[in-house]
FITOR-277356 format. One line per 8 residues: number of its first residue (from 1); their letters; for each residue z, x, y of C-alpha. Coordinates in pm, 1 decimal. Layout:
NUM	A	Z:X:Y; ...;
END
This chain:
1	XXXXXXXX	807.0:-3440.8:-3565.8; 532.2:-3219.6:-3353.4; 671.3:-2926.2:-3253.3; 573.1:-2560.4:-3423.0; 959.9:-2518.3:-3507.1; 945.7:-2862.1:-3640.5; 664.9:-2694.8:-3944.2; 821.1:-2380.4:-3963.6;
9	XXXXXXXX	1165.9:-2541.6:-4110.6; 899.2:-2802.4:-4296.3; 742.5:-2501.1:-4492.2; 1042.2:-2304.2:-4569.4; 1018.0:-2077.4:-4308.3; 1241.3:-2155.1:-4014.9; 1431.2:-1896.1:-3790.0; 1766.6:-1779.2:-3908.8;
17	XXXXXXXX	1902.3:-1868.5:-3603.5; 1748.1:-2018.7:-3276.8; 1409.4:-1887.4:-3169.7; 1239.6:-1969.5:-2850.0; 924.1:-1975.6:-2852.1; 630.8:-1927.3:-2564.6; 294.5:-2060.5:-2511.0; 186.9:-1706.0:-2386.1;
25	XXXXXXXX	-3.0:-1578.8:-2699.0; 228.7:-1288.9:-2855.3; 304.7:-1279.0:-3149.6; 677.6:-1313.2:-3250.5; 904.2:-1166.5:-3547.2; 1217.4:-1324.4:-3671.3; 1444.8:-1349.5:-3943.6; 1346.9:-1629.2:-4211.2;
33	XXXXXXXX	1689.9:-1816.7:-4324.1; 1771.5:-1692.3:-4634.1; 1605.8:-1333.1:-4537.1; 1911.5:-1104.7:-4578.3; 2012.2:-920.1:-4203.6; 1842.8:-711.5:-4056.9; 1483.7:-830.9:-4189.6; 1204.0:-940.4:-3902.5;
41	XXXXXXXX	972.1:-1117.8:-4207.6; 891.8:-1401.1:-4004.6; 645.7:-1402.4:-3793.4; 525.8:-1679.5:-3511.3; 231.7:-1660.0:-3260.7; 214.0:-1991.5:-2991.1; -84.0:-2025.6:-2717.0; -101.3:-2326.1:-2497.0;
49	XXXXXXXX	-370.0:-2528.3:-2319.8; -485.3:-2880.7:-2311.1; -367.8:-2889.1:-2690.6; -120.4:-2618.9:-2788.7; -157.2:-2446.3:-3117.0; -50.2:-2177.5:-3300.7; 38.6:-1993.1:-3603.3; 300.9:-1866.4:-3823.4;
57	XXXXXXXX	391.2:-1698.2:-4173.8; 618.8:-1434.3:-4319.2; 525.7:-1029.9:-4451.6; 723.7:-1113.3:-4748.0; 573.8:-1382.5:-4908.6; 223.1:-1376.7:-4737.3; 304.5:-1756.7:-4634.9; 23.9:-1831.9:-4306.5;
65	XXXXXXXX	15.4:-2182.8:-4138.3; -126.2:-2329.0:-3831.0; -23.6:-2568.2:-3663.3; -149.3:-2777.1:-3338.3; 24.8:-3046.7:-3084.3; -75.4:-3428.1:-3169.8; -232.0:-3323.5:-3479.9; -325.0:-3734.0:-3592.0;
73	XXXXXXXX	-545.6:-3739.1:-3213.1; -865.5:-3696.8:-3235.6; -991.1:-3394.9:-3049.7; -1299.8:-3430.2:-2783.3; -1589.8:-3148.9:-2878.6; -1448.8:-2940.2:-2543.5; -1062.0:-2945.0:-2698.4; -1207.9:-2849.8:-3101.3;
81	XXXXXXXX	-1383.9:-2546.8:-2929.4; -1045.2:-2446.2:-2712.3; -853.3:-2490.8:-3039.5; -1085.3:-2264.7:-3237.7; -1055.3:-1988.1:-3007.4; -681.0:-2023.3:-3002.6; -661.9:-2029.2:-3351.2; -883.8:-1740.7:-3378.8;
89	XXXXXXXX	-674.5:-1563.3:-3112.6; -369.2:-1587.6:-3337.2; -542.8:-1473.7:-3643.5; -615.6:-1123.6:-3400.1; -265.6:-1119.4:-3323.4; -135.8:-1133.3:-3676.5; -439.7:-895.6:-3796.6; -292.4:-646.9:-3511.1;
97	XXXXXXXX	70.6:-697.1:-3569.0; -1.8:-704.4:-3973.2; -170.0:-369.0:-3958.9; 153.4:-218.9:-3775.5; 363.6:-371.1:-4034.8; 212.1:-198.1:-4317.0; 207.8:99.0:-4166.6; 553.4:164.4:-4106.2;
105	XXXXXXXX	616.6:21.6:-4468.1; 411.3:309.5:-4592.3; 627.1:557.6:-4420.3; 897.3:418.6:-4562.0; 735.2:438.0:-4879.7; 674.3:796.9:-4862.3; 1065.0:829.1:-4732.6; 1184.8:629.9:-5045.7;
113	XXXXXXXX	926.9:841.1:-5236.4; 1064.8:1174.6:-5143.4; 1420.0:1112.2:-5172.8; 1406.4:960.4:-5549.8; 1354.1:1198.5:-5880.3; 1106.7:1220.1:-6134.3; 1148.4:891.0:-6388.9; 1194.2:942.6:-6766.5;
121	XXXXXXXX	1115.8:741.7:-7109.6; 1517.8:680.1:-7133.7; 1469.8:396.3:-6868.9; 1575.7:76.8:-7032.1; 1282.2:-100.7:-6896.6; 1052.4:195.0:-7060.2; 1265.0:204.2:-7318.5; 1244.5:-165.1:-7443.7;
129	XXXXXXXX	851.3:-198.8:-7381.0; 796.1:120.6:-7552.3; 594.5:297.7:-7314.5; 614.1:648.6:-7133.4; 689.2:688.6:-6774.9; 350.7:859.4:-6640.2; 336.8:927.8:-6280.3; 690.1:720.0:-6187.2;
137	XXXXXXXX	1010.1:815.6:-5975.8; 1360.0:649.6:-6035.9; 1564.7:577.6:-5735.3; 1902.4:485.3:-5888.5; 1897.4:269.6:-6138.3; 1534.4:137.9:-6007.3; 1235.9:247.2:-6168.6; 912.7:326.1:-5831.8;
145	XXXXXXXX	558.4:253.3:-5904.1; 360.6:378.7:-5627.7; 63.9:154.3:-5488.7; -202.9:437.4:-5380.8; -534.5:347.7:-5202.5; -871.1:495.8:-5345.6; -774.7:827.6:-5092.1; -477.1:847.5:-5261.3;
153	XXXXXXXX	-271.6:729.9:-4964.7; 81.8:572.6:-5059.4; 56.2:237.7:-4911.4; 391.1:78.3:-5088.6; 613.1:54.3:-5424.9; 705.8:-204.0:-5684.9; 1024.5:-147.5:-5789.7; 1113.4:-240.7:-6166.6;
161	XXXXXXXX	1495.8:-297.3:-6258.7; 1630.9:-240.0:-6605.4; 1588.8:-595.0:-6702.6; 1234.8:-614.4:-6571.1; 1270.2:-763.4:-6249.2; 1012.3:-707.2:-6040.0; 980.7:-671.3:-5645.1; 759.1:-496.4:-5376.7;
169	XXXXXXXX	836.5:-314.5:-5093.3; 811.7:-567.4:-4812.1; 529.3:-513.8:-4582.6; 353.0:-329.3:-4763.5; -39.3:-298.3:-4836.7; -89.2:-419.3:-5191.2; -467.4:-546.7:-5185.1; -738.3:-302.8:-5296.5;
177	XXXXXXXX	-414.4:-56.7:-5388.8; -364.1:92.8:-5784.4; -90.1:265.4:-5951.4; -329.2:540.3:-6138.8; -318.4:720.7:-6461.4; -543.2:1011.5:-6620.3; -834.4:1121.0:-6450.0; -1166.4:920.6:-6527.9;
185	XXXXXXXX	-1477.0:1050.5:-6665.1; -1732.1:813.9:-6832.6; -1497.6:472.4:-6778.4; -1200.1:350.2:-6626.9; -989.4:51.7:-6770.0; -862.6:-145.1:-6499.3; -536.2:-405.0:-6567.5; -253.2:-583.7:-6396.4;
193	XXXXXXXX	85.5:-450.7:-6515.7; 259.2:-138.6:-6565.5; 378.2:-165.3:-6906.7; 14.1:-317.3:-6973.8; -170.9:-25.2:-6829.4; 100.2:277.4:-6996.3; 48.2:143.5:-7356.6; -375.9:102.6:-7295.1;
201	XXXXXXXX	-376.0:503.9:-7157.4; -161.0:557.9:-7465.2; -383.6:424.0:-7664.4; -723.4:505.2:-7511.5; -668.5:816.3:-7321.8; -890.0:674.7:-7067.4; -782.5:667.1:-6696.3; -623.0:346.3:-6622.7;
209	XXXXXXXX	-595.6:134.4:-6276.3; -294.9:-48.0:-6267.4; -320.7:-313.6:-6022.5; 20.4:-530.6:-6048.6; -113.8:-863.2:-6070.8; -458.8:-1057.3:-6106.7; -502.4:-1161.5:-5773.3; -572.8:-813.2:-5681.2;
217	XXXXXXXX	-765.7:-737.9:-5982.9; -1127.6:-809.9:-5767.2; -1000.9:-600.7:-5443.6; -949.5:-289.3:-5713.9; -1236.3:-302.5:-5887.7; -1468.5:-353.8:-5614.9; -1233.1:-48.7:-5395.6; -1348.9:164.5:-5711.0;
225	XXXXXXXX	-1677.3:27.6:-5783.0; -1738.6:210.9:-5367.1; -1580.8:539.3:-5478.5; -1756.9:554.7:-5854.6; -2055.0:382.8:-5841.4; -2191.2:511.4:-6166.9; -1847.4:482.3:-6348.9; -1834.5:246.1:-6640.4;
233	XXXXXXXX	-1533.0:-20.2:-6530.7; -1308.8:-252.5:-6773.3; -1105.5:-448.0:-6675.9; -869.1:-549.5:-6917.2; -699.1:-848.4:-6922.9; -450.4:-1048.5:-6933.2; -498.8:-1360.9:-7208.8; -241.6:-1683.1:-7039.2;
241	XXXXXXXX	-426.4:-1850.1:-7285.7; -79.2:-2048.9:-7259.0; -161.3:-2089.4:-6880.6; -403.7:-2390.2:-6726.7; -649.7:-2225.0:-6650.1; -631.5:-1921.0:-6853.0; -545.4:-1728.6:-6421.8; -536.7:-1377.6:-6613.1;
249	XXXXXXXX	-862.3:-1386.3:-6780.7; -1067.7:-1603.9:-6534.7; -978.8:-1338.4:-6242.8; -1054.1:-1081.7:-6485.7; -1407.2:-1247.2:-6532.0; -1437.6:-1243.2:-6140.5; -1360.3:-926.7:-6070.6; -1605.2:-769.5:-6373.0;
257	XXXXXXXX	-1875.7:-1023.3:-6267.3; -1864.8:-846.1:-5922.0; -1880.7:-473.9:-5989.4; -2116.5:-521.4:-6298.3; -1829.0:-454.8:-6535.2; -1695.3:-562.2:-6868.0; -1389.4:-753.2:-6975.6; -1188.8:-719.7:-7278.1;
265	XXXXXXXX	-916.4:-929.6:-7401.0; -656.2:-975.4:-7680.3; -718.2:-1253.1:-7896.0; -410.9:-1447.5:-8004.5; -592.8:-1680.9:-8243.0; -394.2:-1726.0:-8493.2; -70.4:-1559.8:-8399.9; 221.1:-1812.5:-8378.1;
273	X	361.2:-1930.1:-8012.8;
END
C-alpha cells in the first residue's frame, strides 16, 4: 500500500466516491465518506517528480497529512530537497485554497446571522446552566454564538442545541476569533466556553472573551494583547484537574505566560467527584 488514496482511506478520510487524482499540483476538494451530500470537506493536493508527494486533510476536522511515493527508500540529498519544495508547494496551495474557504464561510455566517432572531434566557440550554443570553441569536431551535475577530468581523458560529451539543460552522475561521461581552476598561477576563464566560460577566461585570475551547486560548490573548497593550488580561480557566495533564489549565498558563497575564482557577479541593 503506496498510493495517496491508499492514506487517505488509512486516516479516515477517503473520497465518498472515486476521485482521480493528478500529479499537476492543484489542489482538489471532495466529499469525505460519511460527509453528508453536498459537502466538498476534503481536500487533496498531488505534485509529481522523481518521487511524488503530496498532501491532504479535511476543513471540518482540520485533519492535514502528507504523504510521499516509496516512503521506506531512502532519499538521495537532490530528491529530500525536490520533496521539500513539493511539500512546501502544497502547504501554499492549501494556505490559498484555506483562505477562500473561510471566506465564503463567513458570508454565510453573516447570511445565517441575518436571517435568525434575537436569543432569549427561555433557551433550555440557557435555561439549565443558568446563564443569560448576552449578545446571541436563535435560529430555530439552535442557539448562534458568533466568532468575531479583534475588528469585529464575523468570521463563523458555534451553534449550541438544547441538550448542549456543540458544533461550528464548517470552514470557518476560529483561531485568534472571540465571542465578546461588555466593553473593557481596566481588564478583560478571557475563557473557553459560553456558559463559562456568561456566568464570569455575571458575576464580575468585566468584559469577557469567550474563546470556545483552550486550544485557541493563546491565539486570543495574544490577538488582544496587539489591540490593548496596556489592558490588564485574565484568563480564566478551565480546572480538568480530572484530565492528564490538567489541558485546560496548562494552555491557560501558556497563553498568560505569553501576553504577561494572569490566570485564575477554581479549586476543587475538597469537593467530591
Amino acid at each position: 500500500m503506496n498510493t495517496m488514496l491508499d492514506c487517505m482511506r488509512l486516516a479516515g478520510l477517503a473520497p465518498h466516491k472515486e476521485l482521480t487524482l493528478t500529479a499537476d499540483g492543484r489542489l482538489r476538494r471532495y466529499r469525505v465518506e460519511g460527509d453528508k451530500p453536498g459537502s466538498a470537506n476534503g481536500w487533496a493536493v498531488l505534485h509529481d517528480g522523481a518521487i511524488q508527494s503530496g498532501a491532504f486533510g479535511s476543513w471540518k476536522t482540520g485533519a492535514t497529512h502528507t504523504w510521499r511515493q516509496n516512503s521506506e527508500r531512502r532519499l538521495s540529498a537532490a530528491e529530500r530537497d525536490a520533496l521539500k519544495r513539493q511539500l512546501a508547494a502544497a502547504q501554499r496551495a492549501r494556505a490559498d485554497e484555506l483562505r477562500q474557504v473561510q471566506a465564503q464561510a463567513a458570508q454565510r455566517a453573516e447570511r445565517l446571522w441575518q436571517r435568525a432572531r434575537p436569543a432569549t434566557d427561555a433557551h433550555p440550554y440557557l435555561a439549565k446552566k443558568g446563564v443569560r443570553a448576552i449578545g446571541l441569536r436563535q435560529l430555530r431551535d439552535m442557539l448562534m454564538v458568533p466568532a468575531r475577530d479583534t475588528s469585529g468581523r464575523l468570521s463563523t458560529l458555534q451553534f449550541i442545541g438544547p441538550d448542549g451539543t456543540k458544533r461550528f460552522l464548517t470552514g470557518g475561521r476560529i483561531q485568534g476569533c472571540y465571542c465578546a461581552m461588555g466593553r473593557p476598561s481596566d481588564c478583560l477576563l478571557v475563557c473557553e466556553g459560553y456558559a463559562t464566560g456568561a456566568t464570569i460577566f455575571a458575576a464580575t461585570g468585566q468584559a469577557v472573551a469567550v474563546c470556545f475551547n483552550c486550544g485557541n486560548l493563546l491565539p486570543v490573548a495574544q490577538a488582544l494583547r496587539r489591540k490593548f497593550p496596556e489592558l490588564r488580561l485574565i484568563v480564566c480557566a478551565d480546572n480538568d484537574a480530572g484530565t492528564p495533564g490538567n489541558p485546560g489549565l496548562t494552555a491557560a498558563r501558556a497563553a498568560a505566560r505569553a501576553v504577561g497575564g494572569e490566570v485564575v482557577a477554581p479549586n476543587f479541593a475538597g469537593v467530591p467527584a
